[in-house]
C-alpha positions in Angstrom: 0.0 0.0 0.0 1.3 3.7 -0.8 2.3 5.5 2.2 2.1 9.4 2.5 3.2 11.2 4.7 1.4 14.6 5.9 4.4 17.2 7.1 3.0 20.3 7.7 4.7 23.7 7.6 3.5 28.1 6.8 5.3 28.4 3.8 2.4 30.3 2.0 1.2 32.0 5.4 5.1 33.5 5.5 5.2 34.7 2.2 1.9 36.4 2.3 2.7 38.0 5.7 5.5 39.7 4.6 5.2 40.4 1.1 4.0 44.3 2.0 4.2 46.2 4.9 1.9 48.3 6.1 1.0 52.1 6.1 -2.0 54.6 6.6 -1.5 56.0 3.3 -3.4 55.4 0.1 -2.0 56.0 -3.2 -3.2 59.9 -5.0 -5.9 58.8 -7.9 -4.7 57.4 -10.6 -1.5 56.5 -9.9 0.1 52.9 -9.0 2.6 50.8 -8.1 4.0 47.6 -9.2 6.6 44.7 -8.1 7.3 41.7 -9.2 9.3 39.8 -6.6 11.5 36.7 -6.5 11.9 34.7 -2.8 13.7 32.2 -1.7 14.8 30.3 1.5 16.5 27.0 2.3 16.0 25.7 7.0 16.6 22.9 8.8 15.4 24.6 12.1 11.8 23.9 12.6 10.1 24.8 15.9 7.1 22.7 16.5 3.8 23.3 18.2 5.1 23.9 21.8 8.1 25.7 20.8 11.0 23.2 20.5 13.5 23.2 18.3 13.5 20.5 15.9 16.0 19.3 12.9 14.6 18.4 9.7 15.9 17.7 6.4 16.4 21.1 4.5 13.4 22.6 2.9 13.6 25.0 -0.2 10.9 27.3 -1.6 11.3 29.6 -4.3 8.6 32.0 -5.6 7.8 34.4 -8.1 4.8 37.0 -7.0 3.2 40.3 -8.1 2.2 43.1 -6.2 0.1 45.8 -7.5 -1.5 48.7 -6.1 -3.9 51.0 -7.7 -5.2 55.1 -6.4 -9.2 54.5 -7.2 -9.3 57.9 -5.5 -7.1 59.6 -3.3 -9.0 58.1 -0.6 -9.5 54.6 -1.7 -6.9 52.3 -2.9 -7.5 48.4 -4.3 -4.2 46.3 -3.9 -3.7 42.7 -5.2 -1.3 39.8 -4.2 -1.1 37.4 -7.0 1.4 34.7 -6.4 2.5 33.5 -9.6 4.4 30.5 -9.2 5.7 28.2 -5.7 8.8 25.9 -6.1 8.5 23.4 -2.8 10.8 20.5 -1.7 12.4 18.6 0.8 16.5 17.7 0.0 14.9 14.2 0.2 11.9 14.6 -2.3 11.5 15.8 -6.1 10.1 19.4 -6.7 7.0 20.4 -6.9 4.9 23.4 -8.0 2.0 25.6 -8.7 0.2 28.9 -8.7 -0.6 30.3 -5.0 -3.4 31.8 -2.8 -4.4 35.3 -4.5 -5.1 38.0 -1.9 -7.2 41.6 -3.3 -7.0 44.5 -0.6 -9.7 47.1 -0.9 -8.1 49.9 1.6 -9.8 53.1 2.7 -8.0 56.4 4.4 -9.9 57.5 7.3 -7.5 60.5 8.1 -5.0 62.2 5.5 -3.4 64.5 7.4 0.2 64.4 9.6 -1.1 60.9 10.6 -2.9 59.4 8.0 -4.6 56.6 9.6 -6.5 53.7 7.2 -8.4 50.4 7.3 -8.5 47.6 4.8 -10.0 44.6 3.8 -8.2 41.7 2.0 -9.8 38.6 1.2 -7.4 35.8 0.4 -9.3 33.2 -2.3 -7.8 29.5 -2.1 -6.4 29.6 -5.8 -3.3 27.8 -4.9 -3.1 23.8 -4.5 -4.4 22.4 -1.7 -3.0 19.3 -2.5 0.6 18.4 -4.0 2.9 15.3 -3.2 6.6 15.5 -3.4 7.9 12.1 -3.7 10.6 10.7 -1.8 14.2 10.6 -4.0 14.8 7.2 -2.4 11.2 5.7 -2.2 8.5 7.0 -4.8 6.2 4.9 -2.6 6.3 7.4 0.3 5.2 10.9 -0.3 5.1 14.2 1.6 2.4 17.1 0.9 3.6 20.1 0.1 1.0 22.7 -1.2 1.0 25.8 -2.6 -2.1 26.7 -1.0 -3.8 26.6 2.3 -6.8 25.6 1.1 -9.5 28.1 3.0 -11.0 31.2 2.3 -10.0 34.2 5.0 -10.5 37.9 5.4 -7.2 40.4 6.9 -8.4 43.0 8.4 -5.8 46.1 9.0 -5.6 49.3 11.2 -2.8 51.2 10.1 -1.3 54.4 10.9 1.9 56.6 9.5 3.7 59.8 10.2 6.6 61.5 7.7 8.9 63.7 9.5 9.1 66.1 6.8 11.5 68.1 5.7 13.8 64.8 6.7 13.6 62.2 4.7 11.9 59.8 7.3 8.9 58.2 8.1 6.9 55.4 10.7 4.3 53.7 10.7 2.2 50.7 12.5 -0.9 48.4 12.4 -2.9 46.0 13.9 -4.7 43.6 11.9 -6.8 40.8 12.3 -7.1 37.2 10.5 -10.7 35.5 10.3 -10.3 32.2 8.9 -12.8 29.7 8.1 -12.0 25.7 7.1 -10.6 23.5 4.5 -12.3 20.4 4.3 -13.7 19.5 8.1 -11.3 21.4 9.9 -11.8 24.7 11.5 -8.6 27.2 11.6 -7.6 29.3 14.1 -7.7 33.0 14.1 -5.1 35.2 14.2 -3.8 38.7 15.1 -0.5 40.5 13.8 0.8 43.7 15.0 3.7 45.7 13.2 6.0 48.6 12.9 7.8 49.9 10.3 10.1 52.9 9.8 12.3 54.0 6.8 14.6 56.5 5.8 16.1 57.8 2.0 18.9 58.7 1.2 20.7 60.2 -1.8 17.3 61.1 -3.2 17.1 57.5 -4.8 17.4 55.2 -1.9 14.8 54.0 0.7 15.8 52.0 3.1 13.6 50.5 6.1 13.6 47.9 9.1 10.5 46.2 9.9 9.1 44.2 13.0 6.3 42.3 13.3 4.5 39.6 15.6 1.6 36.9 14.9 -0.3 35.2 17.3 -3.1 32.8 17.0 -6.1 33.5 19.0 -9.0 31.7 20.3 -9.4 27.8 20.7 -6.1 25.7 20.4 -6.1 23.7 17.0 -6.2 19.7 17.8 -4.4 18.9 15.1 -0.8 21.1 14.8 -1.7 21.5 10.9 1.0 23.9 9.6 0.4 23.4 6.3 -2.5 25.6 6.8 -0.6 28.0 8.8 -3.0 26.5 12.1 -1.3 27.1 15.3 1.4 29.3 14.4 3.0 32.3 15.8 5.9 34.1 15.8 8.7 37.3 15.4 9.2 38.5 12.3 12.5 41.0 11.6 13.2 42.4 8.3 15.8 44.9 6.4 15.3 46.4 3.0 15.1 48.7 0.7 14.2 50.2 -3.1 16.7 51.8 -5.4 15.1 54.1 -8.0 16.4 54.0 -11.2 14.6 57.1 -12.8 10.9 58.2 -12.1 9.5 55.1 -13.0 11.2 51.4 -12.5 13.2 50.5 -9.2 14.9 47.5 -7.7 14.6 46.2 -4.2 15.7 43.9 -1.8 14.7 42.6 1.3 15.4 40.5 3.8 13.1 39.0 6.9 13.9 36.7 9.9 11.4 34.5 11.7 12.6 34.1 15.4 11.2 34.0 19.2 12.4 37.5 20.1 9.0 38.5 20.8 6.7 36.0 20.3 7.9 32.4 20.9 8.0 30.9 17.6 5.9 27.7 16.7 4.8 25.6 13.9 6.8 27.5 11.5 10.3 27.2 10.2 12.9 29.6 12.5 13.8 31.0 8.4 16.2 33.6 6.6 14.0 34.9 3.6 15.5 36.7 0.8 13.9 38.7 -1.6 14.3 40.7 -5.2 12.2 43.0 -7.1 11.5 45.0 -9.9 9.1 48.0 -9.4 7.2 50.0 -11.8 5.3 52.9 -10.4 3.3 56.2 -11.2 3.7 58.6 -8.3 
């Protein structure tokens, strides 16, 4: 008989969480911004549902997203998450692949003056693969699910607030946001929260950098099953460092990267990770 094997892990609820930061401003009408984004990251250091530290067999995921966000007016902005394509594998398995979990963010500004303050809602739709086998290199009879999807329908909801320090070159920001999710098949999901702060400084006129921080946290009843493949049961700190380079008016490069860790908030269920990302940008201001 075929044995699989179900190993769970958040590889499409980290990628989604830190894909964009974010910030009480909308864009001005008619004007936009787009990034399309290449991350990747290899760990061995898994922490499970009680917050051990556990070594695993070194996971790789590479992805390829796009970002887009659109000034309907200068109060409302729409903002979509589309990722394009998920690379997943174990050292010991073959890869597999597929489109992800789409997320659309309609985002309203409440207040537009020295702290512009805005809410959003983001739907994320399960367009990704809820189901995908990796075989094992040494026994095609065992398998291990690695999907590109989590399989359930769920709404972010962000409070967000930002202040520039005008005439420097600096701003901050934070938000609060909350996660309602629903089920995939017969099992109900944990909610979660996730609080943030973000603050960035240019230089040269053509540089932004910024450092981020972040936390998750699941709330409400415990999940019975630690299912990490769905992102159940998992919290932790997130640390980043990045920035955009902008080549004229128009394009722009970045790079990022972003840290999982227990600095905060203990880490579990997830991968304790180094993320690196690329990007090219192409924006109206």
């Amino acid at each position: 008989m075929k044995k699989t094997f179900y190993l769970t892990f958040i590889i499409a609820l980290v990628f989604t969480t830190l894909s964009q930061a974010q910030s009480g401003w909308t864009k001005a009408k008619d004007t936009y911004f787009f990034k399309l984004d290449y991350s990747f990251y290899n760990a061995t250091d898994f922490r499970n549902i009680d917050g051990d530290k556990l070594k695993t067999s070194e996971f790789t995921q590479n992805q390829i997203a796009l970002y887009g966000e659109y000034g309907i007016t200068d109060r409302f902005t729409v903002a979509t998450l589309v990722p394009l394509f998920k690379q997943n594998s174990y050292e010991t398995t073959n890869k597999v692949s597929g489109f992800g979990d789409v997320k659309l963010e309609l985002k309203y500004a409440l207040l537009q003056k020295s702290f512009p303050l805005s809410i959003s809602v983001a739907p994320e739709f399960p367009t990704g693969k809820k189901e995908l086998f990796a075989k094992n290199n040494s026994n095609p009879l065992d398998q291990i699910n690695l999907p590109t999807g989590d399989g359930e329908f769920n709404v972010w909801t962000t409070l967000a607030v930002s202040h520039s320090f005008s005439p420097k070159n600096l701003y901050a920001s934070a938000y609060g946001a909350f996660n309602y999710r629903t089920k995939y098949q017969d099992r109900d999901f944990q909610n979660q929260l996730q609080f943030g702060a973000e603050v960035g400084y240019k230089f040269f006129d053509k540089l932004w950098v910024n450092s981020k921080i972040s936390i998750l946290q699941g709330v409400g009843k415990d999940p019975q099953i630690a299912d990490f493949i769905r992102g159940d049961g998992t919290s932790y700190t997130g640390i980043s460092l990045g920035g955009m380079y902008e080549l004229n008016k128009n394009f722009g490069i970045t790079a990022q990267y972003f840290n999982s860790n227990s600095a905060i908030v203990k880490a579990k269920n997830v991968y304790a990770n180094n993320i690196l990302s690329f990007g090219i940008v192409y924006q109206k201001k």
